[in-house]
N, C-alpha and C positions, 0 to 999 in steps of 0.2 A: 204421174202422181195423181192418186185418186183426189178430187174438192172434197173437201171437211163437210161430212153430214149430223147433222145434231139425232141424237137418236134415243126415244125409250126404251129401255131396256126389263123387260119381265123375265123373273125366274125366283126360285126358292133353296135347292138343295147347292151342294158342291157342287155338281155335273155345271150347274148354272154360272157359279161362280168361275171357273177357268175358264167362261166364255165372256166374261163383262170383264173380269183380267186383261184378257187378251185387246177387248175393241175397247179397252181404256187407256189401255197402252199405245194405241192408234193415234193419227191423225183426225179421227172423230172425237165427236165432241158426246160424252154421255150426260145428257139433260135431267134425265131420270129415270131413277131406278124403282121399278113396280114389285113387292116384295108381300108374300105372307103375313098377316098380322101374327101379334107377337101370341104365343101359347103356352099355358100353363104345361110343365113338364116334370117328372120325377116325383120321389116322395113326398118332397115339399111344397110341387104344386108352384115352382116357384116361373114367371114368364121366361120362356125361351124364345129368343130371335133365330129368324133365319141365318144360313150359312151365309145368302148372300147380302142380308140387312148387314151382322158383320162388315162383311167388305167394305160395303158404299161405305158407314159409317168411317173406316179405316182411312177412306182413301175422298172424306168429306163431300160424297156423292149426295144428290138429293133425292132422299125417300121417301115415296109414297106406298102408305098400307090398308089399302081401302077395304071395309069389309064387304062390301054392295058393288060388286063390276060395273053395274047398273043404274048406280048412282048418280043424280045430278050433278051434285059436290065433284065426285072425279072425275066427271066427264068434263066439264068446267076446268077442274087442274090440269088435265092433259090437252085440250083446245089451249089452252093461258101458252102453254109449252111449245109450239108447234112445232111437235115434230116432224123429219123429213124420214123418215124409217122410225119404226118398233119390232124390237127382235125378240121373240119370245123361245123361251128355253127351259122347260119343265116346270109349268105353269096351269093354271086352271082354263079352260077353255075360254076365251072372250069374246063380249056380244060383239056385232056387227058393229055397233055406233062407235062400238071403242077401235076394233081393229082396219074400219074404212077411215080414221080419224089422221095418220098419213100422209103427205101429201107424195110419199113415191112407195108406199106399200106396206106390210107387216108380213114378216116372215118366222117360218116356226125352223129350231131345229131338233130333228127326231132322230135321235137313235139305233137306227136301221135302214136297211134298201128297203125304203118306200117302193109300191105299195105292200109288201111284205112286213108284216109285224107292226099294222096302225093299235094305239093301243098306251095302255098305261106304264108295262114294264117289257119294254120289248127287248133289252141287254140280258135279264132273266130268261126268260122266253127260247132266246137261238142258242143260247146256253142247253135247255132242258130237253127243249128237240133233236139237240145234237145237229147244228148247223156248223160247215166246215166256215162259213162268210158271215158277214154282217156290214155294218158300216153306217155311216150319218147322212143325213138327207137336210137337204134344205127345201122348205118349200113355201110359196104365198099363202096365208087362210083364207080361208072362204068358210062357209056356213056350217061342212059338217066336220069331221074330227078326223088331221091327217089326211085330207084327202084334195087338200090343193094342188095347185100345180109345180111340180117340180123344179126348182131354180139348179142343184148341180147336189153332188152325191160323191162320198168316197167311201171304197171298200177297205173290209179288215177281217185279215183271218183270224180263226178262232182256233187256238191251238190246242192239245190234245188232252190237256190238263187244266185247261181255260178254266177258272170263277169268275161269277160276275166284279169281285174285287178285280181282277185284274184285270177285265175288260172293260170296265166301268173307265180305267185310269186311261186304258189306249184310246179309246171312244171320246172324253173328253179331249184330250188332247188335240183329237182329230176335228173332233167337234168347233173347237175353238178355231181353230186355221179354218177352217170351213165356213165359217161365221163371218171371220173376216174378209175371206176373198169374198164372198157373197155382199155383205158391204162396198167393199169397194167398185166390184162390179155394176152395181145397183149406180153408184156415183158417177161411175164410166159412162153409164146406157150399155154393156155389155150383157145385159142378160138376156136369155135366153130358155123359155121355157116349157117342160113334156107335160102335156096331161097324163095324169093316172089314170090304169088302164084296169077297168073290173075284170081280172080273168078269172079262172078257174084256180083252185090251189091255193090263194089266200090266206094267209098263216094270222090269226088276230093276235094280239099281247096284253090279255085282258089284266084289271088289277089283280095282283095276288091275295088271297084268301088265307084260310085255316085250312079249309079243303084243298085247294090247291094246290097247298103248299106243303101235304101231308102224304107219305110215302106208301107207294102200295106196291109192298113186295111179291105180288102177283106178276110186276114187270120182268123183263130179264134185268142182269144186273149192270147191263151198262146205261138202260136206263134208269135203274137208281142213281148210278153213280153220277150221272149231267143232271139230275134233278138237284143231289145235294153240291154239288158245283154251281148250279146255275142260282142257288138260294144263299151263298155262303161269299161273304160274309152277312150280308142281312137279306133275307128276313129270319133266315136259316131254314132248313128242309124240320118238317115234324115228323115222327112215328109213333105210332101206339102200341104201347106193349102190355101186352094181354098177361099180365102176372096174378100177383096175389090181387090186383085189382088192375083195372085199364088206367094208364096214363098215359102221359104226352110228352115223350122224350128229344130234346134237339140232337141233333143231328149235323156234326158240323164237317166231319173230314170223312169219305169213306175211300177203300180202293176195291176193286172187282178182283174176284178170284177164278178164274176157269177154271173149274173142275166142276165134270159131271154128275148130278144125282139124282136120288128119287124120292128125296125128302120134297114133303110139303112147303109151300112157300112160307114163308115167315119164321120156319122153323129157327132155331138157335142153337150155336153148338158152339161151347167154351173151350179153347183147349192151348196151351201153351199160352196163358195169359193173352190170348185174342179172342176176341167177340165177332164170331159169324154167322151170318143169315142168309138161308138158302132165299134164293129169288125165282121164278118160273125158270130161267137157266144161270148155272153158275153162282155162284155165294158174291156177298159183299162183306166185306170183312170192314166194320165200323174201328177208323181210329182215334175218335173224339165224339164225344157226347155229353150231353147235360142232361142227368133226373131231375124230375120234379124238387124246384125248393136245396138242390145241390150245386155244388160247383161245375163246372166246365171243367171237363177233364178227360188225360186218353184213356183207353179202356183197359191198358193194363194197368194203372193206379186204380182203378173204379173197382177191379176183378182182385183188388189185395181187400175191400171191404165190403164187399155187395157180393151177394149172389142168389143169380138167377132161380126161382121153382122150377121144379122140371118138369110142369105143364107150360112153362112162361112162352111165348111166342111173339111174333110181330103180327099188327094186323093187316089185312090184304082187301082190295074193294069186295 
């Protein structure tokens, strides 16, 4: 039976929340919960809390939402605290004074087989690259981003039809039991741990963009289709379609078509109430989409009131 450690706990989205779930549910003790200040959101501008400010709040946890990491004030409230562990989990990077503050360590959890995919969004990422694995990492911080030393690791495969919605769900899951054995480990003396190793091949998971995030039908079409997977359900994949004027259409369900041709990429061809787009090989046949300023919708309801110019194309890099 692992001893009872009191523990800070940092994090912001959902991902975070099924993991202070989890070590709340535990024989530790969560002393504090380190959380995003609150932001103005929607039309109204009105403040939005975090997913995991929610929780604590729920479950009468104590939160702190500092806006200065570097602040004397919260450096102050987490010394008052003394923590024995701080677990961070999809969080802003923190200074040294905060994360040596400890007195048996701070550990991150990441997303991926470290040292593969350090980085902001790396569940999108092994999505978009078309990675058959993936999986959660725990590791100690140290100075630079992702790059401590390895505490323990589990893999997950990435199935054929994978979104980041759906792997987002396994991952946490994973995430959270992993969190926890890593706690109690820590409380045993059982750890045990790899340094990363700079090799060649390094795959980064930088933050997602407009650019990044925006399809270039110059690929073949399977990888369009992990693109608009690895983006869906949010931030969603963009296209630009070059019509009566260029705009920015989302992009939310597509399927790949093999069949071969000698149409130009981007090209468009309607036909039986389906919207297809040649890609460098094989079409992607788009079955949901959003126009500018319109609804989300599949594209055989789109194709009863919209239609394409017959210069209209997709854009390609």
């Amino acid at each position: 039976m692992s001893k009872p450690l009191n523990i800070v706990f940092y994090g912001t989205p959902e991902f975070a929340t099924g993991v202070l779930k989890k070590l709340n549910e535990s024989v530790h003790n969560i002393i504090g919960v380190v959380t995003a200040p609150d932001k103005p959101a929607g039309r109204g501008r009105n403040l939005q809390q975090s997913h995991v400010k929610t929780f604590a709040q729920t479950h009468d946890l104590n939160i702190l939402q500092p806006t200065n990491l570097k602040s004397a004030e919260f450096h102050q409230e987490l010394a008052a605290l003394k923590p024995d562990v701080q677990v961070v989990v999809a969080f802003r990077m923190l200074p040294k004074e905060v994360w040596s503050l400890s007195s048996m360590g701070t550990f991150n959890l990441h997303a991926s087989l470290l040292p593969q995919y350090r980085g902001a969004a790396p569940i999108n990422w092994a999505i978009i690259n078309r990675e058959e694995k993936t999986g959660v990492t725990t590791f100690f911080i140290d100075e630079k981003i992702d790059t401590g030393a390895i505490i323990d690791q589990v893999k997950s495969n990435i199935e054929e039809q994978e979104t980041v919605g759906s792997l987002y769900g396994k991952l946490m899951e994973l995430g959270s039991n992993l969190c926890l054995k890593t706690v109690n480990d820590i409380s045993n003396g059982d750890v045990q741990t790899t340094i990363q190793k700079e090799t060649q091949g390094l795959k980064d998971a930088p933050k997602l963009t407009i650019e990044n995030t925006t399809i270039d039908f110059n690929q073949t079409a399977g990888n369009v289709d992990a693109m608009v997977r690895g983006l869906f359900p949010f931030p969603v994949a963009k296209a630009i379609l070059e019509d009566d004027k260029s705009q920015t259409v989302k992009i939310y369900q597509t399927e790949i078509l093999r069949r071969a041709h000698k149409m130009k990429p981007g090209s468009i061809v309607v036909e039986n109430g389906k919207i297809k787009v040649a890609c460098k090989t094989d079409f992607i046949e788009i079955i949901e989409l959003q126009l500018p300023n319109k609804k989300r919708m599949k594209a055989s309801d789109l194709l009863n009131g919209f239609q394409f110019s017959p210069d209209a194309r997709f854009g390609v890099a």
